[in-house]
C-alpha positions in Angstrom: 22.8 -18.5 -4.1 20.0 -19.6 -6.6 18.0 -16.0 -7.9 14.8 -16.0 -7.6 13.1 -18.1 -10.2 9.8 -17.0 -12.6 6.7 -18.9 -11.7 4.6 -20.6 -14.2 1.7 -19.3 -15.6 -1.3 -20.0 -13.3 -4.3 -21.3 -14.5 -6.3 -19.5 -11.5 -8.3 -16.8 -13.3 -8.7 -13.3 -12.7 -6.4 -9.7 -13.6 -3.4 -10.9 -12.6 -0.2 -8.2 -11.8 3.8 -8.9 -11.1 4.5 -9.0 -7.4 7.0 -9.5 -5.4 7.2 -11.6 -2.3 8.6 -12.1 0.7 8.5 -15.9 1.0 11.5 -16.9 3.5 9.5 -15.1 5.7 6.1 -16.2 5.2 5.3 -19.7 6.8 5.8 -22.8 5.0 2.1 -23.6 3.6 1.8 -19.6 3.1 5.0 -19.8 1.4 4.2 -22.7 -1.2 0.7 -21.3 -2.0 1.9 -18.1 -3.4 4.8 -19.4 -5.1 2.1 -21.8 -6.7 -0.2 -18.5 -7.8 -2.9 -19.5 -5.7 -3.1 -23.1 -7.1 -3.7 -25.0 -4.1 -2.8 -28.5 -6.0 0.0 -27.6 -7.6 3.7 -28.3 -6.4 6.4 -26.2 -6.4 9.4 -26.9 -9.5 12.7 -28.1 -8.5 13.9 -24.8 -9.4 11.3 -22.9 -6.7 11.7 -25.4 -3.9 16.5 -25.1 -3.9 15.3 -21.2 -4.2 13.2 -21.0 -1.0 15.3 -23.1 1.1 18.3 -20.9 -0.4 16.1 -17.8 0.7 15.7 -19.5 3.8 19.0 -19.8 4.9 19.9 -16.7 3.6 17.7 -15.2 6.7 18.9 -17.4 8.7 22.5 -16.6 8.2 22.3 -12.9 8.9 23.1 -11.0 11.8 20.7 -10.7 14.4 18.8 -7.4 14.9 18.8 -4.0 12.8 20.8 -0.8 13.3 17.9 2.0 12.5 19.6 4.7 14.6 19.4 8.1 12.9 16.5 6.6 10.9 14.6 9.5 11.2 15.6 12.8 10.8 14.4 16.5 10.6 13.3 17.9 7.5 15.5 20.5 5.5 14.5 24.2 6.2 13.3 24.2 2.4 10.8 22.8 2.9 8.9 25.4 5.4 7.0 26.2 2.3 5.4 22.6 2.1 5.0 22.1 6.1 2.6 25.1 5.5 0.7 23.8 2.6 0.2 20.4 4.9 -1.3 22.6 8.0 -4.0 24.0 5.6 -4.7 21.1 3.8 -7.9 19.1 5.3 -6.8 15.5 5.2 -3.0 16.1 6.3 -4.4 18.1 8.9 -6.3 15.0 10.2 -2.9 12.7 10.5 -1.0 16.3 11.7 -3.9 16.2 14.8 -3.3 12.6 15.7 0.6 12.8 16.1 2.3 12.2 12.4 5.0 14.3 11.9 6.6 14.7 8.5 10.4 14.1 8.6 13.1 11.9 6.7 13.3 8.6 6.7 16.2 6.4 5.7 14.1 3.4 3.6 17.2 1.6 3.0 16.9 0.6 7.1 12.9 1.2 7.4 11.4 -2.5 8.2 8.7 -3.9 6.3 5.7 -5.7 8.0 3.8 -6.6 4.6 4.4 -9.8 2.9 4.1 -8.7 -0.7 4.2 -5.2 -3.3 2.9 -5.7 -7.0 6.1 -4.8 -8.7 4.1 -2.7 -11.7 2.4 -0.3 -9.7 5.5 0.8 -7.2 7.0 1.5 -10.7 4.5 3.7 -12.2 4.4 5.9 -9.2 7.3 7.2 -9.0 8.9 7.3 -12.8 9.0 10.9 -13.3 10.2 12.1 -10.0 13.4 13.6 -9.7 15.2 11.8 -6.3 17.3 14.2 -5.6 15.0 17.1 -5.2 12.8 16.8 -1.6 10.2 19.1 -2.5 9.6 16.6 -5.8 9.6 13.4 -3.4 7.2 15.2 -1.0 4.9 15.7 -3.7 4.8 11.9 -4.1 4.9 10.5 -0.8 2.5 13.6 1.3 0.3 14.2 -1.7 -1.5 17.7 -1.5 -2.7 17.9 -5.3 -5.9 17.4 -6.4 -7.3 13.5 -6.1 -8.3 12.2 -9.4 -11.5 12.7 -10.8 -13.6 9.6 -10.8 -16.3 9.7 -13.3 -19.6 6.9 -12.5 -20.9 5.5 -15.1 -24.7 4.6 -15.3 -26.6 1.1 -16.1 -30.1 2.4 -16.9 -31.5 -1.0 -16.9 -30.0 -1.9 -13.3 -30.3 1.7 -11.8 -26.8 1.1 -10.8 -24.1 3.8 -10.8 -20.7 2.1 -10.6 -17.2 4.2 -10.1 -14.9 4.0 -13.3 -11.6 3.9 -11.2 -10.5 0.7 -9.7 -8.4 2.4 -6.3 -7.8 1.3 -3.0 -8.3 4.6 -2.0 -11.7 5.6 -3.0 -14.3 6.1 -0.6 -17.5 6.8 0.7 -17.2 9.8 2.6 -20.7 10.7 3.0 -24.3 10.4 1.8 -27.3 13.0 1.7 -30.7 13.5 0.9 -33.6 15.6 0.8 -35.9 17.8 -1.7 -34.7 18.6 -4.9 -35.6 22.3 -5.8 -34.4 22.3 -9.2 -36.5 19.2 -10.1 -39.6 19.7 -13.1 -42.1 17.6 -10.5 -42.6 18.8 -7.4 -42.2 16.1 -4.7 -39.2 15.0 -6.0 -36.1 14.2 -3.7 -32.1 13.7 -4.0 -31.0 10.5 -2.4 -27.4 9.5 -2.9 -23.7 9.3 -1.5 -20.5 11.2 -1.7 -17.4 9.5 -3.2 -13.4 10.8 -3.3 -10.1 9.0 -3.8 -8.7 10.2 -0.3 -4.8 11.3 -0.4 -2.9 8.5 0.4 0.8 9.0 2.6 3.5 7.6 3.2 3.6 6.7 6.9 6.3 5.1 8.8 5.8 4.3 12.5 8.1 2.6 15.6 6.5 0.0 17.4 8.2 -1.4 20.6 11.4 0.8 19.2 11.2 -0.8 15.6 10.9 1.0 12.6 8.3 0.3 9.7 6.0 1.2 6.5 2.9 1.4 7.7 1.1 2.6 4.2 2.6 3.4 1.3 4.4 0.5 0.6 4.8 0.4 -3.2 6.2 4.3 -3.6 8.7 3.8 -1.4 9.9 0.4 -3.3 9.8 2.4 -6.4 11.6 5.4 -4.7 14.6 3.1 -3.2 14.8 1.3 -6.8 15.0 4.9 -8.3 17.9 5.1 -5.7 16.4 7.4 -3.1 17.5 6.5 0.4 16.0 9.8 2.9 12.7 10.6 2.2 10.1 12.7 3.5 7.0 10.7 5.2 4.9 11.2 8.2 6.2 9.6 10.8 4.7 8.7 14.5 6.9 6.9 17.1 5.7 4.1 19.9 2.3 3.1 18.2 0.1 0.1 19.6 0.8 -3.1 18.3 -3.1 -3.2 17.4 -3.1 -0.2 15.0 -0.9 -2.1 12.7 -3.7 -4.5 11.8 -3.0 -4.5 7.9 -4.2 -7.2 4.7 -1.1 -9.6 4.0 0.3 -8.6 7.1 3.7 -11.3 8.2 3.5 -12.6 11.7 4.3 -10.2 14.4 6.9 -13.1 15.8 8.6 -12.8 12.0 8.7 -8.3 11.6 9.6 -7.8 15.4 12.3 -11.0 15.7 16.2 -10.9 15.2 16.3 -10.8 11.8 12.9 -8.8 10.0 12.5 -8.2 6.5 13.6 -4.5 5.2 12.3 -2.6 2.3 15.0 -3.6 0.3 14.3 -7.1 0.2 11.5 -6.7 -1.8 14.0 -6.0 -4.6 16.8 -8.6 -3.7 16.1 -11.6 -5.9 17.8 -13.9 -3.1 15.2 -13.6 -0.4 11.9 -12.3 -2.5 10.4 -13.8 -5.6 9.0 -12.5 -8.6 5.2 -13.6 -9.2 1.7 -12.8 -10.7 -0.9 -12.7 -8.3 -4.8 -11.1 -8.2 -5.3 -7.8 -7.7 -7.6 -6.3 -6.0 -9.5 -3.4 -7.1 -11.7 -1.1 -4.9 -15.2 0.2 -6.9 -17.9 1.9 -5.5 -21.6 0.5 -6.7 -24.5 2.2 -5.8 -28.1 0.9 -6.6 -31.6 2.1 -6.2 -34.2 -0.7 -6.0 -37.7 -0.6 -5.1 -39.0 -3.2 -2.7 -42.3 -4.3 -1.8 -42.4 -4.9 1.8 -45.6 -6.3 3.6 -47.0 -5.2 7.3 
């Protein structure tokens, strides 16, 4: 079996991060464009094209379907302490209210629906936690700390305030307005929004009986390369097939057939393939303009 070979450097621009992929999986033109970076006129090496029909077989040739009994399992009674912290806290609460449940999970057997994880960030998360202590892990995957500060920074010449941290999870959250009592001129009114970087867990659902990440993706990578195998997520069995509506999503024929991808695979050079791809970064822009308007 061929390992998975380095791509050449793309020439599409843009901040570009190692990824891993799940190509065997992916269909054929989906497969060729991200080996290729993105460059739709480029064609694969010799060396990419024997790995991905390798890869492919390699699927092929497994056994059909996947053993996930005991997958989930109740959490250890030390951590009461914790369970208690996530009934008080406001945004655990919210998935608490809508039927998560935090329990172990054996990520060794937890399916992946997700076609690709950048490599560098499922790293970062999870370098200083100690595996072997569940309290530790819970701390990374059901997050109750304080979110990190995100500091706008001001374009006086645009009137444009524009968020500093480049995070999937920061939001608007809410907006307000009205008179401003502090302000030297009377007359004069606050008009803005609210912004946080919401906590972010690890969830793992069952969807006609199967098993999978639904967020968190690139913590629990990290975690299984750090060798951690039952880890505490929120879970939340028999969820609609709709709800699992994600970006970069594989084919629901390809994660609920006879032989799905599973989180390890994203580390098993025979059936995913290193790559640098763009990106995305989530900012929050907010502008004040004033417009003449006639009528």
């Amino acid at each position: 079996m061929t390992s998975a070979p380095d791509a050449p450097r793309s020439v599409v621009p843009g901040l570009r991060w190692e990824a891993r992929v799940l190509a065997p999986w992916m269909s054929d033109p989906e497969a060729r464009l991200v080996l290729a970076e993105g460059e739709t006129d480029r064609p694969l090496t010799a060396v990419q094209e024997t790995w991905l029909a390798d890869a492919r077989a390699a699927v092929a040739a497994r056994p059909a379907g996947i053993d996930q009994a005991d997958l989930v399992r109740p959490l250890p009674p030390e951590m009461s302490g914790y369970l208690a912290r996530m009934e008080k806290h406001p945004e655990s609460q919210w998935y608490l209210s809508r039927g998560f449940v935090p329990a172990l999970v054996d990520l060794r057997r937890t399916c992946a629906c997700q076609s690709k994880i950048y490599s560098e960030h499922s790293g970062q998360h999870v370098a200083d936690v100690d595996v072997d202590d569940v309290t530790a892990l819970a701390e990374v995957t059901m997050p109750l700390g304080a979110p990190p500060v995100v500091a706008p920074q001001f374009d006086a010449e645009r009137q444009t305030f524009v968020t500093d941290l480049g995070n999937h999870n920061l939001r608007i959250i809410g907006a307000f307005g009205g008179l401003a009592p502090d302000a030297p001129q009377p007359g004069t009114y606050n008009l803005g929004f609210q912004v946080r970087v919401i906590a972010s867990f690890v969830q793992v659902v069952s969807v006609q009986g199967r098993w999978f990440v639904l967020d968190g993706y690139h913590r629990s990578v990290g975690l299984l390369q750090r060798g951690a195998r039952y880890v505490p997520v929120l879970v939340k069995a028999d969820m609609g097939l709709g709800e699992l509506a994600l970006p970069g999503m594989l084919p629901f024929e390809v994660f609920m057939g006879e032989r799905p991808p599973l989180l390890p695979d994203f580390l098993d050079g025979r059936v995913s393939c290193p790559v640098r791809l763009t990106a995305a970064r989530r900012v929050v822009v907010v502008q004040a303009s004033e417009v003449s308007i006639s009528g």
